[in-house]
N, CA and C of each residue as an Amber inpcrd file, in Angstrom:
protein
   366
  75.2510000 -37.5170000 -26.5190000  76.2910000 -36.5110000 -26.5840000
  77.4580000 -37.0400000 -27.4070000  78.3180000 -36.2730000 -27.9710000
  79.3700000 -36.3170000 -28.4690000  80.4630000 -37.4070000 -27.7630000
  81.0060000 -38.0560000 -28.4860000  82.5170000 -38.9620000 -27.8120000
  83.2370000 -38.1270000 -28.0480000  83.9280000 -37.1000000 -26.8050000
  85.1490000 -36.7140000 -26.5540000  85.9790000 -36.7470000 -25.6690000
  86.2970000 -37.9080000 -25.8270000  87.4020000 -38.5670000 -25.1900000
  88.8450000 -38.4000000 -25.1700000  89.2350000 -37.3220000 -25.6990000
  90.5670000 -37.4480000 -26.1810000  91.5680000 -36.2890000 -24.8700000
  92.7080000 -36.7230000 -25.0750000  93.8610000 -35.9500000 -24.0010000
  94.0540000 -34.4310000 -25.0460000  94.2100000 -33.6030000 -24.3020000
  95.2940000 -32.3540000 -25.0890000  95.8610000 -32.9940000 -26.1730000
  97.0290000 -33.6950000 -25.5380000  97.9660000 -34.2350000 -26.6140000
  97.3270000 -34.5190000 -28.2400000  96.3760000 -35.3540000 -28.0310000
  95.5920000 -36.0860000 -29.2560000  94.4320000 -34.9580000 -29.9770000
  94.5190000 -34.2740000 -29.4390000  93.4200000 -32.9760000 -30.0580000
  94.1870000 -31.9630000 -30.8290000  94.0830000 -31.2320000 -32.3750000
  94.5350000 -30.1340000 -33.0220000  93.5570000 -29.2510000 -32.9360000
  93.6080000 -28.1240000 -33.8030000  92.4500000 -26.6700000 -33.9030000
  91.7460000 -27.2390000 -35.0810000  92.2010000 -28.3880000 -35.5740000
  90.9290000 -28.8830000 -36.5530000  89.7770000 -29.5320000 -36.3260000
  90.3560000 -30.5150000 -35.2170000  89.2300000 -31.6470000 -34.5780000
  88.5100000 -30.6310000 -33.5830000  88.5790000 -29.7610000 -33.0410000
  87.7140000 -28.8060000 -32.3740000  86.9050000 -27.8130000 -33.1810000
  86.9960000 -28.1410000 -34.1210000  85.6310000 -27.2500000 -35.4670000
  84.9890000 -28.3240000 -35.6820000  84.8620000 -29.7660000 -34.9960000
  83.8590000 -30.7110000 -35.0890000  83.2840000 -30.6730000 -33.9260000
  83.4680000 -30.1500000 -32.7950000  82.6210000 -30.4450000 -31.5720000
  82.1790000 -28.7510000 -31.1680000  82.0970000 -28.0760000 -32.1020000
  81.4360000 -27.1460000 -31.8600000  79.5920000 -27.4000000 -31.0320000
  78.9360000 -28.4260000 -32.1520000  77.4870000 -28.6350000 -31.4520000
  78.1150000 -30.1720000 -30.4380000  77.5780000 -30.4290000 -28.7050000
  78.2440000 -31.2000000 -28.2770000  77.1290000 -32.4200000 -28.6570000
  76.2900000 -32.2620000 -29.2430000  75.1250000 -33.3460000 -29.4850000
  75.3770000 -34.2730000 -30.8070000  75.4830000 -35.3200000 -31.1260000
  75.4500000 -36.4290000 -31.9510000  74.5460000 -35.5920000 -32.9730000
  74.9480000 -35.8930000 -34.3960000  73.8660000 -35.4280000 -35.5050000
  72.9170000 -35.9970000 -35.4970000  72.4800000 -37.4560000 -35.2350000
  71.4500000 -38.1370000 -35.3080000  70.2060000 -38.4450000 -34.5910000
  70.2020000 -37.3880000 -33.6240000  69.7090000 -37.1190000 -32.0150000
  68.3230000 -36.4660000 -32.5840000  67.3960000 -37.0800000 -31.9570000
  66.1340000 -35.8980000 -32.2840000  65.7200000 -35.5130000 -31.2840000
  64.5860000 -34.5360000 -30.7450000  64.5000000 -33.8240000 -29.4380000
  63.2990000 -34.8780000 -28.7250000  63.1110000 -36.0170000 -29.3780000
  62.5940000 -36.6410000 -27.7930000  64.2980000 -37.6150000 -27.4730000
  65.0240000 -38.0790000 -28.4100000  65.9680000 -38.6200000 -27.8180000
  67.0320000 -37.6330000 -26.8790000  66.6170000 -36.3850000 -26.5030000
  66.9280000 -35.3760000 -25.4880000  66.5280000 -35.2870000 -24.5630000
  65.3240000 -34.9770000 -24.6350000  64.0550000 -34.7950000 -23.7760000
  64.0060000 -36.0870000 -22.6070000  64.0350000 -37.4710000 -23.5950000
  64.3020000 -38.3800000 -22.9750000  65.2920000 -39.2160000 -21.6950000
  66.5870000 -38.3750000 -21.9950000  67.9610000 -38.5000000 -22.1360000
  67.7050000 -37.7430000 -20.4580000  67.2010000 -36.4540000 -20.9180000
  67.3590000 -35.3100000 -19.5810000  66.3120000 -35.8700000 -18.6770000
  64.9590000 -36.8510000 -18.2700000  64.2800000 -37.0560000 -17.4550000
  65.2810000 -38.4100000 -17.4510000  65.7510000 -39.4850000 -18.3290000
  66.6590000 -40.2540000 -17.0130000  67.4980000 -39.8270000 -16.0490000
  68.4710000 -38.3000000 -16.9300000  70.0050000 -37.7530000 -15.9610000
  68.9110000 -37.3770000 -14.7320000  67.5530000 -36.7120000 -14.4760000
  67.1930000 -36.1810000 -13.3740000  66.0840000 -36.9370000 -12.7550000
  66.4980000 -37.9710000 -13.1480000  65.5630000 -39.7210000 -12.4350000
  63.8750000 -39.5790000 -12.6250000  63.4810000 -38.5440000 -13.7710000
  62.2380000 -38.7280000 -13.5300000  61.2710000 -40.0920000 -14.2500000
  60.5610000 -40.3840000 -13.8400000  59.4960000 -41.8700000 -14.1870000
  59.7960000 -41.6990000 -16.0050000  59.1540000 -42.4800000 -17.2000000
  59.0830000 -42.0220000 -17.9220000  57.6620000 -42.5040000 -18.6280000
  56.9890000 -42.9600000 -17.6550000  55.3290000 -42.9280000 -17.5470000
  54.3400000 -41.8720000 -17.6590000  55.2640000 -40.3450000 -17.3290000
  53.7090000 -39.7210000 -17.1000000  53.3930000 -38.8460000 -18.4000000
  52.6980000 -37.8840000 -18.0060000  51.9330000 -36.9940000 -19.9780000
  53.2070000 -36.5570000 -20.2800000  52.7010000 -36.6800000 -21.4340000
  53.7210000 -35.8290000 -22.2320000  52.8360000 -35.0480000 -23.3040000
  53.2640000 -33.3340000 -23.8680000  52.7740000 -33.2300000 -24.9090000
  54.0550000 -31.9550000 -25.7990000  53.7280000 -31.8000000 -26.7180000
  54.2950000 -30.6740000 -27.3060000  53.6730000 -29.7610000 -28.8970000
  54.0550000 -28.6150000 -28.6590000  53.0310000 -27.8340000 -28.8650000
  54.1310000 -26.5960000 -29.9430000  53.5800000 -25.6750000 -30.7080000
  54.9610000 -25.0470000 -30.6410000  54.5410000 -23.4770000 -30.5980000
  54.9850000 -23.1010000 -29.8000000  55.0650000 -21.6630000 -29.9170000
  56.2280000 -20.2790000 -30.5010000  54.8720000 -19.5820000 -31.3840000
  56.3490000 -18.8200000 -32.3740000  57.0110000 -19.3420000 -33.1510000
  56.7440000 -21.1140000 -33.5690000  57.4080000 -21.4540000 -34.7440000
  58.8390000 -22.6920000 -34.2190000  58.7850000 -22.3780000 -32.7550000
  59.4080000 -23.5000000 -32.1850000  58.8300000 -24.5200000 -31.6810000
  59.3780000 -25.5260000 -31.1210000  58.6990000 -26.9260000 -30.3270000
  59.0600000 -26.9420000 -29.1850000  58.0980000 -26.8190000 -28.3190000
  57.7210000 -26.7850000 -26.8760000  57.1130000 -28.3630000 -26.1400000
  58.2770000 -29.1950000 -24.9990000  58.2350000 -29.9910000 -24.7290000
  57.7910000 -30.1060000 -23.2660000  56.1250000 -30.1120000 -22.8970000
  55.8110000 -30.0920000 -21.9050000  55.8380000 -31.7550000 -20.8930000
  56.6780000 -31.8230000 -20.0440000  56.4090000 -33.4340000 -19.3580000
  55.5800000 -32.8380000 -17.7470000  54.9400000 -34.1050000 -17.3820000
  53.9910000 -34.1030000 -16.7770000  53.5220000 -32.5880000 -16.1480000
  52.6480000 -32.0160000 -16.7290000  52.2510000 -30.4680000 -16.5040000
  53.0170000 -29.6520000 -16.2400000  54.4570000 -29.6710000 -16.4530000
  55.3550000 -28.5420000 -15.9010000  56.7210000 -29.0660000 -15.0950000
  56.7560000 -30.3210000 -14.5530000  57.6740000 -31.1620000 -14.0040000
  59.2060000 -30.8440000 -14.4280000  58.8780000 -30.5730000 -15.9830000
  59.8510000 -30.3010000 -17.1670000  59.2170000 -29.9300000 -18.1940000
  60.3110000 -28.5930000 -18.5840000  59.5130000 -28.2210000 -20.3780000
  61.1100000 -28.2490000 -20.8420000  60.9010000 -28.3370000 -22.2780000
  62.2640000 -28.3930000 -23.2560000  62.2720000 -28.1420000 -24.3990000
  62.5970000 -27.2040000 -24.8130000  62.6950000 -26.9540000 -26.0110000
  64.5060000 -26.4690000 -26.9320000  64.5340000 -27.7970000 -27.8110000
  65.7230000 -27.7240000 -28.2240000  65.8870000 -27.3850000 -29.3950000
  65.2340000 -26.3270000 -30.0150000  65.3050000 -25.5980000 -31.5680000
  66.4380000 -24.4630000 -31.3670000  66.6450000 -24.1530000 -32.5750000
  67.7270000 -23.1490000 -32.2880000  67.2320000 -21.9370000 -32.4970000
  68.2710000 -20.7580000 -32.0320000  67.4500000 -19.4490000 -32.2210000
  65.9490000 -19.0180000 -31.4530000  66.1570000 -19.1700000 -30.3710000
  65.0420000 -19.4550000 -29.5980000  64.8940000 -18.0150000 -29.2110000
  63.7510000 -17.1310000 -29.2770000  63.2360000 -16.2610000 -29.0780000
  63.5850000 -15.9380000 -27.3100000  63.4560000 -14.3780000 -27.0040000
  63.6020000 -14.0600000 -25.7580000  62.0210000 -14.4880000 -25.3430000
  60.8190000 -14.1140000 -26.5120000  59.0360000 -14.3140000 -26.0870000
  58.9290000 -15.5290000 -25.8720000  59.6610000 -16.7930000 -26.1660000
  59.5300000 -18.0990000 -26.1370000  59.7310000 -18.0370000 -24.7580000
  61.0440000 -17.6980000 -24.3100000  61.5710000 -18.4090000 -22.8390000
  60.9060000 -17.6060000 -22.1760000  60.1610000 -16.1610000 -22.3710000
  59.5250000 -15.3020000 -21.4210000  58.2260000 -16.6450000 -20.8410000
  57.5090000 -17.1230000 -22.2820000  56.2960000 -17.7700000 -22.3710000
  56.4250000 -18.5610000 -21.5540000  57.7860000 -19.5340000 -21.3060000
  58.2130000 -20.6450000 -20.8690000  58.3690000 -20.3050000 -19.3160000
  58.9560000 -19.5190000 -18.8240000  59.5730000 -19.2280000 -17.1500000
  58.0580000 -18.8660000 -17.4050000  57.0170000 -17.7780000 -17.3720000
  55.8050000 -17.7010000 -16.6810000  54.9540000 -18.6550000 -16.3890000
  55.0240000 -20.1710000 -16.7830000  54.2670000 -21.1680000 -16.6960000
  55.0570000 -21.9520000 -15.3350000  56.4410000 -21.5630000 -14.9560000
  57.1740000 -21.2770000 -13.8980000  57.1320000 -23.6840000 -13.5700000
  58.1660000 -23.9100000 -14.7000000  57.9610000 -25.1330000 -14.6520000
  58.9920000 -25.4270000 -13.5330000  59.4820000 -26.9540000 -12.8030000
  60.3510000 -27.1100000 -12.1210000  61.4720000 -27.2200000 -12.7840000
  61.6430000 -27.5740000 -13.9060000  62.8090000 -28.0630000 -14.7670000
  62.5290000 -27.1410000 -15.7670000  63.8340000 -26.7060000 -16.3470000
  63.6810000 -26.2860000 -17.6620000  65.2650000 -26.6170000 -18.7300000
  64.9060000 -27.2340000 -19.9150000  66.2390000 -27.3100000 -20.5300000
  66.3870000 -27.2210000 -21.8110000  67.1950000 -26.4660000 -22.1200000
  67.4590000 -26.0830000 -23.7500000  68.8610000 -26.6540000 -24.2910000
  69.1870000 -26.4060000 -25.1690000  70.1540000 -26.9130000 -26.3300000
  70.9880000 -25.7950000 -26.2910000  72.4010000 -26.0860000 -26.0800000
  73.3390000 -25.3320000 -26.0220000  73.6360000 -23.8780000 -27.2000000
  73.1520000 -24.9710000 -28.4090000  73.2420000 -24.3810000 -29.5300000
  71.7470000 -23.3170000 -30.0920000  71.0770000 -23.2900000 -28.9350000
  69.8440000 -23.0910000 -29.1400000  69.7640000 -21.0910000 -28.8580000
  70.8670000 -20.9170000 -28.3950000  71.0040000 -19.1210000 -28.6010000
  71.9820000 -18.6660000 -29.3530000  72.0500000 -17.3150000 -29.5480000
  72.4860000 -16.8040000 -31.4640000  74.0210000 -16.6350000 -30.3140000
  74.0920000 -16.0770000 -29.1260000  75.4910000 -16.1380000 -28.1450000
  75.1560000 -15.9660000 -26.6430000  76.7960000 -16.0910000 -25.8420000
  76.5740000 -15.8300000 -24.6460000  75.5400000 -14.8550000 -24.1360000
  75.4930000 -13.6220000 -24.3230000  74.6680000 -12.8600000 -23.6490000
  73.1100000 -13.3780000 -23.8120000  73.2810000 -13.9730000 -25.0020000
  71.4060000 -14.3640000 -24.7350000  71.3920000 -15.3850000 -23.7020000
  72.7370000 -16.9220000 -23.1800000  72.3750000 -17.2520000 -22.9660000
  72.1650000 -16.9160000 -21.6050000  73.1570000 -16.1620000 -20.9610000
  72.8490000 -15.3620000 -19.4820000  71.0910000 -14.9220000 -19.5680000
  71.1950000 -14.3710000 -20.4210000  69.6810000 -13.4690000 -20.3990000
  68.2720000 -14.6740000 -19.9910000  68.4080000 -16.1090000 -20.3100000
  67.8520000 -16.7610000 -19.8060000  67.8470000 -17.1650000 -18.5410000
  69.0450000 -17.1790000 -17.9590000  69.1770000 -17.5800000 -16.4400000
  68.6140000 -16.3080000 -15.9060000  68.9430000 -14.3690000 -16.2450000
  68.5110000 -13.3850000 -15.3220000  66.5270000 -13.7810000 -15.9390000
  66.1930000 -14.1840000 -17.0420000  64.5610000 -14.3280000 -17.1000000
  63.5720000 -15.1470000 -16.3040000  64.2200000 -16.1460000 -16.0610000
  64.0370000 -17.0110000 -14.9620000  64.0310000 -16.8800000 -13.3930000
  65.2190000 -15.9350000 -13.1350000  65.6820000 -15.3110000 -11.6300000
  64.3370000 -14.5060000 -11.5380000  63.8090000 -14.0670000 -12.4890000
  62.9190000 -12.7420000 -12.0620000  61.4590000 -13.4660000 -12.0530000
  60.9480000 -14.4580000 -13.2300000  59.9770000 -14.8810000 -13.2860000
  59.4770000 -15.7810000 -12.9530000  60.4040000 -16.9470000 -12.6530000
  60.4840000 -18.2790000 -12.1330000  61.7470000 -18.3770000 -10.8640000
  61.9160000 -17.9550000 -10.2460000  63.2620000 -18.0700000  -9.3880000
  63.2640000 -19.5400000  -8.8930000  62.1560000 -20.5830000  -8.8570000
  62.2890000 -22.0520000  -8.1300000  62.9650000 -22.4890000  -9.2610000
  63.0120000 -22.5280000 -10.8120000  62.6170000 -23.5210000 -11.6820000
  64.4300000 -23.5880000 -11.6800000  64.8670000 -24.8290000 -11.9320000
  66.0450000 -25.1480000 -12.6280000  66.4670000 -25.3770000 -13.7170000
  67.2610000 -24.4630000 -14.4370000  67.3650000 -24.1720000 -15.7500000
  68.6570000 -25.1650000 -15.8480000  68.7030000 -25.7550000 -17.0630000
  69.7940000 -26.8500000 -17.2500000  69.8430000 -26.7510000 -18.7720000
  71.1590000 -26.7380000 -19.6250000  71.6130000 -26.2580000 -21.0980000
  72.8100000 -27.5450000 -21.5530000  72.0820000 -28.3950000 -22.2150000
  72.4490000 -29.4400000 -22.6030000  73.7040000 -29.2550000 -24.2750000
């Protein structure tokens, strides 16, 4: 993630048109993927695969444990595809919807299709 460390004081409206994306440029989506099974203590032993559906990349960890997909512009058919496989974890990229209402629209897709799974937006 981003170093933002700074007080009010030390921040203008310029340095906040740099932390628009909160992710480091140099980050690729297993150094995410990775990142999110230490924050939620999982092993980092078991399968892994990824696959892409619709033109995105789909990050399945141990059969469903966790899926992730951090492309941007992520289809409503993607996350439909994604909550019906009704994983325990699920986590996307902040920057990964066109705005707010899509990204609500993932939490009500989930409520309806997956209601266990925990959706988490990095």
């Amino acid at each position: 993630m981003q170093d933002v460390y700074y007080t009010p004081a030390e921040t203008d409206q310029m340095m906040l048109l740099n932390f628009e994306s909160n992710i480091k440029e140099d980050r690729t989506d297993l150094d995410l993927l990775f990142g999110c099974l230490l924050d939620w203590g999982l092993p980092l032993s078991m399968p892994y695969k990824s696959e892409q559906i619709e033109g995105v990349t789909v990050h399945t960890y141990n059969d469903g444990d966790l899926i992730a997909c951090f492309d941007k512009n992520i289809s409503e058919s993607v996350i439909k595809t994604i909550a019906k496989r009704q994983p325990l974890r699920v986590v996307f990229r902040d920057d990964s919807f066109a705005d707010s209402p899509s990204k609500i629209n993932v939490s009500e897709i989930f409520k309806m299709l997956s209601p266990d799974t925990r959706v988490k937006v990095v």
